[in-house]
C-alpha positions, 0 to 999 in steps of 0.5 A: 305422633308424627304423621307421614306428611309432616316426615315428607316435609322435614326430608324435604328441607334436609334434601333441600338444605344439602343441594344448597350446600353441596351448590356452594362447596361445588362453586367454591372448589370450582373458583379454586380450580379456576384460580389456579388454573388460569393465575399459576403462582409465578415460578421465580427462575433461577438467576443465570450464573456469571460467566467467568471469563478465565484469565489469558493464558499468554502474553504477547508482543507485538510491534513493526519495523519502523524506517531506519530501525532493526528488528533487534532495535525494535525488539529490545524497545518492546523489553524482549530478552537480549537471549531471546533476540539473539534465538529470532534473529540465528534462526531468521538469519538463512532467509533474510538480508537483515541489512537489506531489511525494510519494514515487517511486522512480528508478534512474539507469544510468550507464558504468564511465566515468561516462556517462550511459546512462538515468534511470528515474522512477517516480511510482507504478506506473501512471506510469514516465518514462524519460530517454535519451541518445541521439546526446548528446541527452536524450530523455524519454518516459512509459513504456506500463504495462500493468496488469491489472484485477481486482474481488475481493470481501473480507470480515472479522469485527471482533474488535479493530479495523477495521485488524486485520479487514481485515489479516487478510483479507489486505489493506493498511492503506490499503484500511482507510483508504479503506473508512473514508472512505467510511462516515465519514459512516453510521459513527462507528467509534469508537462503532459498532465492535462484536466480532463486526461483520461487513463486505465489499467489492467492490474494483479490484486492479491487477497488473503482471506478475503482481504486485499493485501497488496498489488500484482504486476500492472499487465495493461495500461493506457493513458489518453490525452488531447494529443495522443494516446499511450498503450503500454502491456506486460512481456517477459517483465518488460513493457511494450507499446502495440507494436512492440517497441520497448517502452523503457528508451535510453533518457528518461522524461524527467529526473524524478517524481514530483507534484509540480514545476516551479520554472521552465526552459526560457532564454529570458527569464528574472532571476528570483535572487540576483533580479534582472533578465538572465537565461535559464537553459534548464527545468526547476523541479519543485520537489520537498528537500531531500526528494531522490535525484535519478539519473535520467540515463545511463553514464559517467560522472564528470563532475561533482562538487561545487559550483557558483549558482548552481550551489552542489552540482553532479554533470553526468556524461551520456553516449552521443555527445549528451550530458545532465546537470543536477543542480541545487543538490542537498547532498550528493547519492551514494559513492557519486564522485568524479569517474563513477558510472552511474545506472538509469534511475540510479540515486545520484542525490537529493534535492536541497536549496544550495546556490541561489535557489529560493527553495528546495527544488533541482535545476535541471539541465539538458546539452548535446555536444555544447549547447543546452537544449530544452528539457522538456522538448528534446526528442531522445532515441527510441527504445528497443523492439521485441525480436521478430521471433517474440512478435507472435506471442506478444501480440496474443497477449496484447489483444488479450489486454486490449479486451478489457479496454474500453 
């Protein structure tokens, strides 16, 4: 028989064995708990899908004019259909002069099928024309350009040339060419030109989108040298010095532009060819071959053809007993034969190396009633001034300008 005490003992290690056990399943579900909460079994994501980039839908064409070619030469040069071409040019034809026509660029859209979608035309970034199909007809209309208008002042120092001056403010060949027409009569820049001259302008910029695409009218400029400075504002799209006499006079400085000259006015000077001391009663501009000949002033031809030395010739007729020689010619301007009256800066040829001449350059030379005078000193008339009526505006508007001087 089993007495209470031993009863008490055998419960005792039954309850003791359970604790023990219920200890180590409770710190094995534990571990698992802690296993899984803090060491997740990684989730492999899905792999992104490949895009797939679809296949255009059109075709385009794009090209620009290039010198001495048509829009229908470079067309056809891109494969585009003689019917197709024959459609861009009828329907462009009302608003452009296709022989007057220089430059452009255009794109042409077209189906992977080869219809024809839309043909985009532009002359210049003020001017864009577009052709549609629409429901099998052709539709041309001229584009709305917004462009944004902008007056900035620029300004240089001469250190070598005008072009570099004004390339290094920034700014394009073209302003050079603009800004020197207009003091082609107050400047001979092949003479006047000094390191260390100093300029500055007020011009019109145009931006489309943000984007500069071209520039204004220049409506204020001066240029300062040791001996003199020149001012020159906008009016009634001519130019005016500050007291509004014209800048424009009836000769102007030079009769072309160029980077440099070769040989001046002298009474003796060594002929580069026959040697010896031998007069030279003109100017050589030093310019590459076929560099466009103006004439400095309004006149007649007297005389166009060859004559010994000088090689092609043109001797041009002005009022007051004046008279051009253009010497060295390559070949002669447009229509320029003996009796044709000529325009100032009109085309009157090119410079060549004909004659004796060592070179492409133009000798030019200056006479009033018989005698030659020096090009480059001969002090011509004035230009003409604004009427008294127009002084008051005028001078609004300079002293609007001359603000932004400094």
């Amino acid at each position: 028989m089993i007495g209470p005490e031993f009863k008490e003992k055998s419960q005792y290690k039954n309850w003791i064995k359970r604790l023990a056990f219920l200890g180590i399943f409770s710190f094995f579900l534990f571990g698992l708990v802690f296993f899984f909460l803090f060491n997740p079994k990684p989730i492999k994501s899905p792999e992104p899908e490949k895009s797939i980039e679809p296949e255009s839908q059109y075709q385009i064409v794009e090209g620009v004019i290039k010198p001495k070619t048509s829009l229908y030469q470079s067309l056809r040069e891109k494969n585009v259909p003689h019917s197709w071409i024959d459609i861009i040019v009828s329907k462009l034809k009302p608003f452009l002069n296709f022989r007057e026509l220089r430059g452009g660029a255009y794109r042409l859209i077209t189906t992977l099928k080869g219809d024809f979608l839309e043909f985009i035309f532009e002359k210049s970034p003020k001017e864009i024309f577009k052709i549609e199909k629409r429901e099998g007809e052709y539709i041309v209309q001229k584009e709305e350009v917004l462009l944004h208008r902008e007056l900035v002042r620029v300004s240089g120092e001469i250190r070598s040339s005008l072009y570099e001056a004004m390339k290094g403010a920034g700014e394009e060949d073209i302003l050079t060419l603009s800004f020197a027409d207009i003091l082609a009569w107050e400047i001979d820049f092949y003479q006047d030109l000094r390191e260390g001259d100093r300029f500055q302008l007020v011009v019109e910029k145009l931006y489309r989108e943000g984007k500069f695409v071209q520039y204004g009218p220049i409506h204020a400029l001066e240029y300062q040298n040791e001996n003199r400075r020149i001012r020159g504002f906008l009016y009634k799209n001519s130019y005016y010095n500050e007291q509004g006499l014209a800048l424009r006079k009836p000769f102007l400085k030079a009769p072309l532009r160029f980077d440099r000259i070769s040989s001046r006015f002298s009474h003796a000077r060594r002929h580069p060819i026959l040697g010896g001391i031998r007069p030279h009663f003109g100017v050589d501009y030093a310019a590459p071959e076929g560099t466009p000949v103006w004439a400095v002033a309004d006149g007649k031809v007297v005389f166009a053809g060859e004559r010994e030395g000088y090689g092609k010739l043109v001797i041009l007729q002005h009022r007051n007993g004046y008279q051009t020689y253009y010497g060295h010619l390559l070949r002669y301007g447009p229509g320029i034969r003996k009796g044709k009256r000529v325009s100032q800066k009109e085309i009157i040829g090119y410079v060549g190396s004909t004659g004796l001449a060592t070179g492409p350059h133009l000798d030019y030379r200056v006479s009033k009633d018989g005698q030659f005078l020096n090009p480059l000193k001969v002090v011509f008339p004035p230009g003409i001034p604004l009427r008294k009526e127009e002084l008051g505006e005028f001078f609004k508007k300079r002293d609007e300008m001359l603000a932004w001087f400094l």
